[in-house]
N, C-alpha and C positions, 0 to 999 in steps of 0.2 A: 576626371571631373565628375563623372556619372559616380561612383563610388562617394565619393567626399560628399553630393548630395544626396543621395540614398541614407549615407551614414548620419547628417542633419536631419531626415525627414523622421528619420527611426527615433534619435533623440528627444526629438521634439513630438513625436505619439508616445511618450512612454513615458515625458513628465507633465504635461498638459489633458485635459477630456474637454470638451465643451458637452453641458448640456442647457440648452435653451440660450445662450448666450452665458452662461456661468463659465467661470473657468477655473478648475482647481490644480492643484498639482500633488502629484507621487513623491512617494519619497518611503524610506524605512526606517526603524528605531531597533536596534536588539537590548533584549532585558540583559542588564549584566548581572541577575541575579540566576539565570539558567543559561544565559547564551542566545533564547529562541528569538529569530528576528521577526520584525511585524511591518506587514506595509500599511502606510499613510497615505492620508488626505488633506489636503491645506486648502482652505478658500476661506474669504473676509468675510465678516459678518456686516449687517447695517452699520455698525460704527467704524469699519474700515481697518478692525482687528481683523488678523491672520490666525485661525483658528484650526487646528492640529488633533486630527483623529486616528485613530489606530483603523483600518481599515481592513482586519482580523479578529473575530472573537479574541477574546483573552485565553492565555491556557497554561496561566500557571497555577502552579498544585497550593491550597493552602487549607485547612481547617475547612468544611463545610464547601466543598468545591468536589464535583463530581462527573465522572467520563458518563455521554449517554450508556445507557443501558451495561453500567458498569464496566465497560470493553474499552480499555488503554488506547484500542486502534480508532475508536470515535475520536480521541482526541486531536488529533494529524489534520480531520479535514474540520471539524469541526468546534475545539478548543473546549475549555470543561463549561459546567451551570453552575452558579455558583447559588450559594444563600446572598439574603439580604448584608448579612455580615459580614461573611467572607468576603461578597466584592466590596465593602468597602474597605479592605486591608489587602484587597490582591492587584492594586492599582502598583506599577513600579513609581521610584521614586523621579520626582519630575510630572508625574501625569495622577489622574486624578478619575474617580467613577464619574461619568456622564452624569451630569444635569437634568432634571427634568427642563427647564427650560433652553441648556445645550440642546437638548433632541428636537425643541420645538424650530431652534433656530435649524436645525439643519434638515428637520422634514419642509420648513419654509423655504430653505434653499433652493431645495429639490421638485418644488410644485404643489408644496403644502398638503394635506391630511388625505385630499382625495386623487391627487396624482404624483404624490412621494417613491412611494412603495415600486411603481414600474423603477424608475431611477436608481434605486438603493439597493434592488436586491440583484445578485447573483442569476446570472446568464444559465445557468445548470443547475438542476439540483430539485426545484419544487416541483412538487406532484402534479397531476393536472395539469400540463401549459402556464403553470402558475408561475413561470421564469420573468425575471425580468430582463430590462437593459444593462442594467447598471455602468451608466452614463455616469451617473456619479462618481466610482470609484472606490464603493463604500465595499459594496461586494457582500450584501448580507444572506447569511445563511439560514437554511429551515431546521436549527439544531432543536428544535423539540423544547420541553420542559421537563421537569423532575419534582412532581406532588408524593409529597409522602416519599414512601418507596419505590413508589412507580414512575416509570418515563413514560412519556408520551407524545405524540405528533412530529419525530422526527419524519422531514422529508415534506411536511405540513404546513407549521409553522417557524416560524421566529419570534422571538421574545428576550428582549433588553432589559435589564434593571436599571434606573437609575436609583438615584440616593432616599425618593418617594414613592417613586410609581415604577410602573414597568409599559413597556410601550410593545405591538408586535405587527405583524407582517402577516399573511396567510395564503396557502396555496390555491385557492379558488381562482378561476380562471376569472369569474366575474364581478369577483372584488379583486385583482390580484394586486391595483394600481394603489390601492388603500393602503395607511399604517393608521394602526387605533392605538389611541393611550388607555392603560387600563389603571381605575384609582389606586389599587396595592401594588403590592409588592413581587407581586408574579408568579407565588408559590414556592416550594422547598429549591430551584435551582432552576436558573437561567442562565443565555448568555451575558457577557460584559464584552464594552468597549470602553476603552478609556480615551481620555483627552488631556492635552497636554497642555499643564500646566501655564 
């Protein structure tokens, strides 16, 4: 009996999180254009739509899509930065580049502009105590950017493109809780998440 309930309690932490009284759920997607599998996040929006994120950087290879610091092995934990343009064709089919206002619904989800950021990001990884909870599920990472030829602020920052803007995250211990939208486009390569269609 003890077993059988062990075996429920396990099921049920591994498709559910709460945070704040939110409740989403896990789940994964593999590209059938390379095989790589991706875990998800699902929670309803204001209108009671089921909304479906990749809950992994993107990391497939396309035209203007690049490993930090040119190193194949960034990609494993960190998935590639893409251009403006590449991610809008490195989206698999079914799902779609992030919204600018996808992202605002899902930084509101999470405790809006000034308490998102603890929620969303990744448990390991940012510099300075800059770690989050990530109660969300989103699990985001400090994959740095790619200006020009140069990379920079992995381990630092994070930074999203959407289809307008680009949005990011930062290791400061004393903004750590924050995510700021920025008006372009994010520079030569960023992460992507996509959303499903």
């Amino acid at each position: 009996m003890n077993n059988k309930i062990s075996i429920i309690l396990t099921l049920l932490a591994t498709l559910f999180f709460t945070q704040a009284g939110i409740a989403q759920s896990t789940g994964s997607f593999t590209d059938s254009r390379d095989g790589q599998t991706y875990k998800t996040i699902s929670f309803k929006n204001s209108t009671g739509t089921t909304v479906t994120w990749m809950a992994q950087n993107l990391n497939y290879k396309v035209q203007g899509s690049y490993a930090y610091d040119d190193k194949e092995s960034n990609r494993k934990k960190f998935g590639l930065l893409y251009s403006l343009e590449a991610a809008k064709k490195a989206c698999p089919k079914g799902w779609h580049l992030a919204t600018d206002s996808e992202w605002f619904t899902l930084v509101n989800k999470f405790g809006g502009m000034d308490k998102a950021g603890e929620a969303l990001k990744s448990v390991k990884g940012w510099a300075e105590d800059g770690n989050g909870t990530n109660s969300s599920g989103f699990n985001a990472l400090p994959a740095g950017i790619r200006r020009g030829n140069r990379y920079e602020w992995v381990n630092l920052f994070g930074f999203w493109l959407t289809s307008t803007s680009a949005w990011d995250m930062s290791y400061n211990g004393a903004i750590k809780t924050k995510v700021f939208r920025w008006g372009g486009s994010g520079g030569g390569g960023v992460s992507v998440r996509c959303v499903r269609d």
